[in-house]
Z-matrix of the N, CA and C atoms (Angstrom, degrees):
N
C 1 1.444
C 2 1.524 1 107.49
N 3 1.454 2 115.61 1 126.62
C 4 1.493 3 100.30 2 -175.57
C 5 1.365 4 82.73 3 -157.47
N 6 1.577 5 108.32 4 146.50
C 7 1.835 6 131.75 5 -169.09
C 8 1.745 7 96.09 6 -82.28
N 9 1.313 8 116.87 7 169.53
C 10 1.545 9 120.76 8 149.30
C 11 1.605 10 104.59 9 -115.33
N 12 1.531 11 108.96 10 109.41
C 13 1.529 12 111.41 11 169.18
C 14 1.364 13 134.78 12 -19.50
N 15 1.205 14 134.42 13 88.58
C 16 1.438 15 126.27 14 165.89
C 17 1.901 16 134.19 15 -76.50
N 18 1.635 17 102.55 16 15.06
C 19 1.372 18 106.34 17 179.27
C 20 1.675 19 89.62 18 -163.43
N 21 1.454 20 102.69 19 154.34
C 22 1.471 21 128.60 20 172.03
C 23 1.463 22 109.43 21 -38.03
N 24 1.269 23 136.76 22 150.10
C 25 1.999 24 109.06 23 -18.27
C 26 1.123 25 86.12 24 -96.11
N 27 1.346 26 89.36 25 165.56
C 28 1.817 27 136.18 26 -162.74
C 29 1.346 28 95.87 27 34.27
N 30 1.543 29 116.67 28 83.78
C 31 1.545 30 111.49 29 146.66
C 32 1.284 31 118.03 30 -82.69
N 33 1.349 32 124.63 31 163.05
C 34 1.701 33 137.88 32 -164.63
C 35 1.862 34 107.25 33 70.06
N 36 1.553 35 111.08 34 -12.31
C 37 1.608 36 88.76 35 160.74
C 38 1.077 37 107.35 36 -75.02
N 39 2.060 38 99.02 37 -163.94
C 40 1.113 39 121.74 38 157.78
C 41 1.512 40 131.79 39 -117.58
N 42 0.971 41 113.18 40 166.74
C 43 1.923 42 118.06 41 -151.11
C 44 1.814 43 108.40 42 -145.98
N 45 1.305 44 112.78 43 143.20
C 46 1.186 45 110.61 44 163.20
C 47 2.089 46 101.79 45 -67.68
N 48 1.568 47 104.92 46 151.77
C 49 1.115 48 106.06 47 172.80
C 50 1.977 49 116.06 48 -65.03
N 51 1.165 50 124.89 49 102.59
C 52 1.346 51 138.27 50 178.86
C 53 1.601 52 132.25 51 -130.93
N 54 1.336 53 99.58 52 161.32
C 55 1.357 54 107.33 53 -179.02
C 56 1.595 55 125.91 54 -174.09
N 57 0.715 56 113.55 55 -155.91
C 58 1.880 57 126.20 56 -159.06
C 59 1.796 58 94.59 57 -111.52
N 60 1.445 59 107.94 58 117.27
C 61 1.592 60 110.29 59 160.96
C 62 1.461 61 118.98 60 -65.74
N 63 1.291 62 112.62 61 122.72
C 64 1.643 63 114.88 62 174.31
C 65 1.553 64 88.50 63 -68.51
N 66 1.795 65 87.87 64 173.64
C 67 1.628 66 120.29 65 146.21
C 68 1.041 67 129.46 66 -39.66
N 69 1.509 68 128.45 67 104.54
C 70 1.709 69 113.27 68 171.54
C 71 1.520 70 102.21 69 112.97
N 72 2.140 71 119.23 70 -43.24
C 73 1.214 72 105.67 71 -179.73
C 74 1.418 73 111.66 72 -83.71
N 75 1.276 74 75.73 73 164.58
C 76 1.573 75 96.97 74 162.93
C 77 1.692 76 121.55 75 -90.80
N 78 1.733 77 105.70 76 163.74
C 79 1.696 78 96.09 77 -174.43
C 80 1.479 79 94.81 78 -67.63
N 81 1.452 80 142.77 79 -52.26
C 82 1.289 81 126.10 80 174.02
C 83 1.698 82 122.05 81 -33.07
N 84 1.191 83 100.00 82 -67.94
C 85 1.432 84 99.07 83 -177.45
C 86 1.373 85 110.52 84 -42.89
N 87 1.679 86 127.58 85 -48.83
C 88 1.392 87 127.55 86 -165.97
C 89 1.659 88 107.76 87 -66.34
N 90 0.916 89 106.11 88 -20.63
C 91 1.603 90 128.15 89 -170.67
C 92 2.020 91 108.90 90 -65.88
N 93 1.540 92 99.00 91 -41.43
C 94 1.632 93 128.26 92 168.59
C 95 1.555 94 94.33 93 -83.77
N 96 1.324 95 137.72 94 -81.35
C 97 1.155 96 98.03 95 -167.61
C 98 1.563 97 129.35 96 -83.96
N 99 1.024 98 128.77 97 -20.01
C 100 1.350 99 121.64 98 169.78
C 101 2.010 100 117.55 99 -42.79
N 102 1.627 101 92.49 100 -45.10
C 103 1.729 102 104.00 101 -178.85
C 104 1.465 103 95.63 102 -54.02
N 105 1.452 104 122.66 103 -72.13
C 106 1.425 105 141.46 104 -164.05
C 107 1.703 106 104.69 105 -46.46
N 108 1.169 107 118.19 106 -39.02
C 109 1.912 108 134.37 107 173.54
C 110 1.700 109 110.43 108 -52.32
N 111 1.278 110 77.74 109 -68.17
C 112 2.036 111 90.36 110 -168.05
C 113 1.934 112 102.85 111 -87.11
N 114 1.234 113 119.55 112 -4.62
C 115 1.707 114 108.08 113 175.85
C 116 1.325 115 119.55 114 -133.44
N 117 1.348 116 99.47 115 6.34
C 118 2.075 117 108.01 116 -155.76
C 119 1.339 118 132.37 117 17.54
N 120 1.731 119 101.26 118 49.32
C 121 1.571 120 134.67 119 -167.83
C 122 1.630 121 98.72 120 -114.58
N 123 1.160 122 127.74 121 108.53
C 124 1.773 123 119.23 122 129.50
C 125 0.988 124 115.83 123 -6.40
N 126 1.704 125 115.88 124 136.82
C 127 1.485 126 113.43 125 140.19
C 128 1.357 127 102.24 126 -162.98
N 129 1.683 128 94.08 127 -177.91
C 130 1.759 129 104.15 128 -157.76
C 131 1.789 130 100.36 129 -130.77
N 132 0.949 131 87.30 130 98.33
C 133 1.902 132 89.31 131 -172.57
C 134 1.276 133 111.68 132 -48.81
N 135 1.319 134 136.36 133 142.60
C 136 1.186 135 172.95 134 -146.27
C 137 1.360 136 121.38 135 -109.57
N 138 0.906 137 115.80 136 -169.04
C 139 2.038 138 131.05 137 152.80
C 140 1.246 139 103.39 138 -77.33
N 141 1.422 140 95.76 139 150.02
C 142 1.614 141 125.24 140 178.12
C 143 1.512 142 103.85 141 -62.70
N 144 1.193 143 147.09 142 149.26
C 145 1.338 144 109.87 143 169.98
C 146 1.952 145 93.13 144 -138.57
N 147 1.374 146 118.66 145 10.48
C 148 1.287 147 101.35 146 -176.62
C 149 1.523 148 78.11 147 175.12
N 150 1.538 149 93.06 148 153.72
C 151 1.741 150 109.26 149 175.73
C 152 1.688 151 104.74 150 -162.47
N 153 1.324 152 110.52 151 129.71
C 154 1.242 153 118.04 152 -153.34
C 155 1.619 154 103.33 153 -150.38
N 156 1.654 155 110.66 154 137.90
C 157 1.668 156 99.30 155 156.50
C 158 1.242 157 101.29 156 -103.62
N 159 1.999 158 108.17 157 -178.76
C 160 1.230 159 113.37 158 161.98
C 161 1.839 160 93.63 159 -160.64
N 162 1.317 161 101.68 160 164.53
C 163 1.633 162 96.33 161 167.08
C 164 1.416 163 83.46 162 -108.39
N 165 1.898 164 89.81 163 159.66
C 166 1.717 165 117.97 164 -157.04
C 167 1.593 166 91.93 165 -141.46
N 168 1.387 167 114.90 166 120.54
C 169 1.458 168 128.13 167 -151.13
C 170 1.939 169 95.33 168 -65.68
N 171 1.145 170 100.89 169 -15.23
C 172 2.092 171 122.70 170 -166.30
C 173 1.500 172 100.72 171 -100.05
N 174 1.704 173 127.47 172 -67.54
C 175 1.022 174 154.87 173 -168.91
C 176 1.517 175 117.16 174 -57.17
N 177 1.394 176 120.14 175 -40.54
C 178 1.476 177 122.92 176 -117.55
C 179 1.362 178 144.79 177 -4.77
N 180 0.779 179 169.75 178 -132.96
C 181 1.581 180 152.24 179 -170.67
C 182 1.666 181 117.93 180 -58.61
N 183 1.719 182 97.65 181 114.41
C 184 1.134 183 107.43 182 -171.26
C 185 1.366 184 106.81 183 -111.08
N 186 1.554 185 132.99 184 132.69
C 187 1.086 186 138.40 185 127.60
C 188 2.330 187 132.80 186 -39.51
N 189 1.158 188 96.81 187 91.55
C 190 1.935 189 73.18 188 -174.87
C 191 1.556 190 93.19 189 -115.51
N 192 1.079 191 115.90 190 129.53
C 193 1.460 192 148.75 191 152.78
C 194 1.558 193 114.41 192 -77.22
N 195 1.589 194 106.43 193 122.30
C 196 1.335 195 94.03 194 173.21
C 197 1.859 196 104.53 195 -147.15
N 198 1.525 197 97.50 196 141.99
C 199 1.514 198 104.79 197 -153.54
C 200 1.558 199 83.76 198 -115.82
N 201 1.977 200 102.79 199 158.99
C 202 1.449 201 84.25 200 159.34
C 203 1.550 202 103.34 201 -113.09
N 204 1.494 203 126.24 202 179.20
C 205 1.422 204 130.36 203 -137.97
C 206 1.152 205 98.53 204 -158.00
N 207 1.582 206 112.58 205 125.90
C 208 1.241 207 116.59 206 156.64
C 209 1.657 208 142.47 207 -70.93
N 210 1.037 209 130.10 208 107.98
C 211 1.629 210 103.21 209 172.67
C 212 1.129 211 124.37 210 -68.66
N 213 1.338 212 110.64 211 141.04
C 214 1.336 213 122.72 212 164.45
C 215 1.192 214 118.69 213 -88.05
N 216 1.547 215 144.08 214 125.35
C 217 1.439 216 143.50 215 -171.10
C 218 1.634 217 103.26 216 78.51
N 219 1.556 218 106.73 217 -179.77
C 220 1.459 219 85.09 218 170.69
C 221 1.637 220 95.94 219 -138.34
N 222 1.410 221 133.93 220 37.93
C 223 1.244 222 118.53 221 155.65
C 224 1.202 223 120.06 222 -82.45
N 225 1.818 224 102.19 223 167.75
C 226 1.857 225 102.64 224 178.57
C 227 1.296 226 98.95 225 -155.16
N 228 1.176 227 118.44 226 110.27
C 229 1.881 228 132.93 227 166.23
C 230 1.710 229 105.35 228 -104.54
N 231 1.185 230 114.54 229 120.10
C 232 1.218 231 119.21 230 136.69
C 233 1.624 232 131.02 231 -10.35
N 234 1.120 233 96.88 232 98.74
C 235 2.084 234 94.31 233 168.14
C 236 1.247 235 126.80 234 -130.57
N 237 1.285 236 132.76 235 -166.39
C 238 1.377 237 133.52 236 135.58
C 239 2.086 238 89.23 237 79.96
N 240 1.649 239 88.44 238 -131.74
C 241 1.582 240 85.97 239 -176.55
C 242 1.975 241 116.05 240 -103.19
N 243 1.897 242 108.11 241 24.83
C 244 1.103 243 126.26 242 179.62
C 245 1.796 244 106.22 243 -57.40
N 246 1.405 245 113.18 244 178.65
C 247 1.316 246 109.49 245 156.06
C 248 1.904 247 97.81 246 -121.75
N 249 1.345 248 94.88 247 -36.58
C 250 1.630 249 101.20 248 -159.06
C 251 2.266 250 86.39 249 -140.11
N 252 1.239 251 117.23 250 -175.80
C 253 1.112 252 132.26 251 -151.78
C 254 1.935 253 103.32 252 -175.48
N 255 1.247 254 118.81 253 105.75
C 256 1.681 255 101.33 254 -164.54
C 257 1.706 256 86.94 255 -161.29
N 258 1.317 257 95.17 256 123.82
C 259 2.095 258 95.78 257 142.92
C 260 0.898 259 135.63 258 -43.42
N 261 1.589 260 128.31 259 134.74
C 262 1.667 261 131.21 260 146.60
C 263 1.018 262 126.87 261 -115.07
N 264 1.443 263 108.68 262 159.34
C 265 1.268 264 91.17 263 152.34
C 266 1.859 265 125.55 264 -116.09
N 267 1.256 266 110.52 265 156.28
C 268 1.705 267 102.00 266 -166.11
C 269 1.033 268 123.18 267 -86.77
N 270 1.679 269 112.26 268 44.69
C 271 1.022 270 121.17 269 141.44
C 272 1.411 271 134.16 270 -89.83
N 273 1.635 272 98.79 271 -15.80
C 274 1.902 273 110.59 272 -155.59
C 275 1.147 274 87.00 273 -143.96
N 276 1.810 275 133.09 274 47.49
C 277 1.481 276 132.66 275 171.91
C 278 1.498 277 99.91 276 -47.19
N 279 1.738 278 130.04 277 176.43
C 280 1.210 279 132.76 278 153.21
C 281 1.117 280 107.59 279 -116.94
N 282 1.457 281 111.84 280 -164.73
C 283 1.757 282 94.58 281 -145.24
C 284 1.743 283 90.79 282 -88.10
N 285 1.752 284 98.67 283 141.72
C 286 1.373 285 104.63 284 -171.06
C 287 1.741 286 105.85 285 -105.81
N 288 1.384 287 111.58 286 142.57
C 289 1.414 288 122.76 287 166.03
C 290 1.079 289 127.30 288 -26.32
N 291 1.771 290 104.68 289 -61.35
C 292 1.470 291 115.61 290 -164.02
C 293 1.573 292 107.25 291 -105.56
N 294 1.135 293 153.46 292 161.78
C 295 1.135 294 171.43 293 140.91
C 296 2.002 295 100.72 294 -46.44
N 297 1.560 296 96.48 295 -69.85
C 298 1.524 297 108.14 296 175.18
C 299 1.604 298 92.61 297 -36.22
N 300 1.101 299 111.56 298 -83.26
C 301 1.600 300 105.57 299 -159.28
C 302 1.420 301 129.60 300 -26.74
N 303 1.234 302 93.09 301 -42.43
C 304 2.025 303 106.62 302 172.73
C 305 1.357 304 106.32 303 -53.88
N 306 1.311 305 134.02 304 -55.14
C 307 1.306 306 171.05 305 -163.05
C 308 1.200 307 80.20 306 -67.07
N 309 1.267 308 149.64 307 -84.55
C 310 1.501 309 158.66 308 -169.18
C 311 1.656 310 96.90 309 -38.71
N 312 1.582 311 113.30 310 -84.45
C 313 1.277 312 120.68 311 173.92
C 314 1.351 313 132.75 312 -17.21
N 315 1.436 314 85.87 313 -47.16
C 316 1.555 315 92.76 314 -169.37
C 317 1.856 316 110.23 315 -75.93
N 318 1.307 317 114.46 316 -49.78
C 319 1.512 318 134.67 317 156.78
C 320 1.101 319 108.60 318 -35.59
N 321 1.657 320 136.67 319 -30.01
C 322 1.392 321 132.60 320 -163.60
C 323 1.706 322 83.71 321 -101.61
N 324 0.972 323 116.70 322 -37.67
C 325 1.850 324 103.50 323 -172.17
C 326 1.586 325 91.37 324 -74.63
N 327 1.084 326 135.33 325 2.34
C 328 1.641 327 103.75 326 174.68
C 329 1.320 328 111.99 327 -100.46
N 330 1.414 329 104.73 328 -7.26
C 331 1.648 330 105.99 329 -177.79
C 332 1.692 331 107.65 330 -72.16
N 333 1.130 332 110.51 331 115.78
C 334 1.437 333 121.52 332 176.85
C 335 1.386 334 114.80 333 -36.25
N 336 1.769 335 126.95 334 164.98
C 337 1.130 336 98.61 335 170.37
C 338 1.514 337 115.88 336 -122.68
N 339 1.526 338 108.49 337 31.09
C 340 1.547 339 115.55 338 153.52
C 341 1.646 340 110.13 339 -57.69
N 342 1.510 341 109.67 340 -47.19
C 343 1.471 342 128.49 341 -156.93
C 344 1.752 343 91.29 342 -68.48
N 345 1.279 344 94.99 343 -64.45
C 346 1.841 345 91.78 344 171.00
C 347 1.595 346 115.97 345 -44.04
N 348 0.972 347 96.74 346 -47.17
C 349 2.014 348 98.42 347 -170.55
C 350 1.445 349 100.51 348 -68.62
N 351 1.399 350 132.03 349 -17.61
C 352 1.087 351 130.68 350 -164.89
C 353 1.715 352 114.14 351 -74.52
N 354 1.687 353 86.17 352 -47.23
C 355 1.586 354 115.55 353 179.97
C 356 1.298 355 90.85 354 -63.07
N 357 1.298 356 132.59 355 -51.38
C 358 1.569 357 103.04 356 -166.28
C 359 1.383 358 131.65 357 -82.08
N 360 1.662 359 113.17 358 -7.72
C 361 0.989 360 123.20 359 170.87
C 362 1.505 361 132.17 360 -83.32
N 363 1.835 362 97.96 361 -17.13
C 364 1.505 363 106.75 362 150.31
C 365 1.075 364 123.84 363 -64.79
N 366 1.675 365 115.27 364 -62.51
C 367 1.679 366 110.97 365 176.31
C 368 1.484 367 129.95 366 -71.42
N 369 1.379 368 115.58 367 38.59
C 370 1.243 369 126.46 368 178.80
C 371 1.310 370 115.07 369 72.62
């Protein structure tokens, strides 16, 4: 599942669906609403699958956490600061924003999918 940017930087790519933890949430929780913001898709957070800093020329030192996530249902509209909202598959990504993200992707395809099935059979 990956957004097409509708605001700086790199608008008109594409991006894993992400964002900034408020006050009070949690990375799960942000994980539900950030998905639900940019795809107007459900989902059911996952395993951790990578945790990383970087300095961010806007940001400065960022923490990004990235889980993988189930959807719940299977629609996907565009919201928030999206343009578009669409499946891939990671073989035939389009051209993506971030570098990290690939990096993400690729890390999320090595996670087995006992480990996935596992997660979902914990979180109900």
């Amino acid at each position: 599942m990956l957004i097409k940017r509708g605001v700086e930087p790199r608008a008109g790519l594409w991006a894993l669906p992400s964002g900034f933890i408020e006050q009070g949430e949690t990375p799960e929780s942000a994980i539900v609403r950030e998905v639900f913001e940019e795809t107007g898709s459900h989902c059911m957070p996952g395993r951790l699958i990578s945790a990383a800093t970087h300095d961010d020329h806007v940001f400065g030192h960022v923490l990004v956490l990235a889980y993988c996530a189930v959807p719940v249902g299977s629609g996907l509209a565009a919201g928030d600061d999206a343009l578009d909202a669409q499946w891939f598959e990671t073989s035939a990504l389009p051209p993506m924003a971030f570098a990290s993200h690939i990096e993400i992707i690729r890390t999320a395809e090595l996670t087995s999918e006992s480990e996935l099935d596992s997660d979902l059979e914990r979180n109900g």
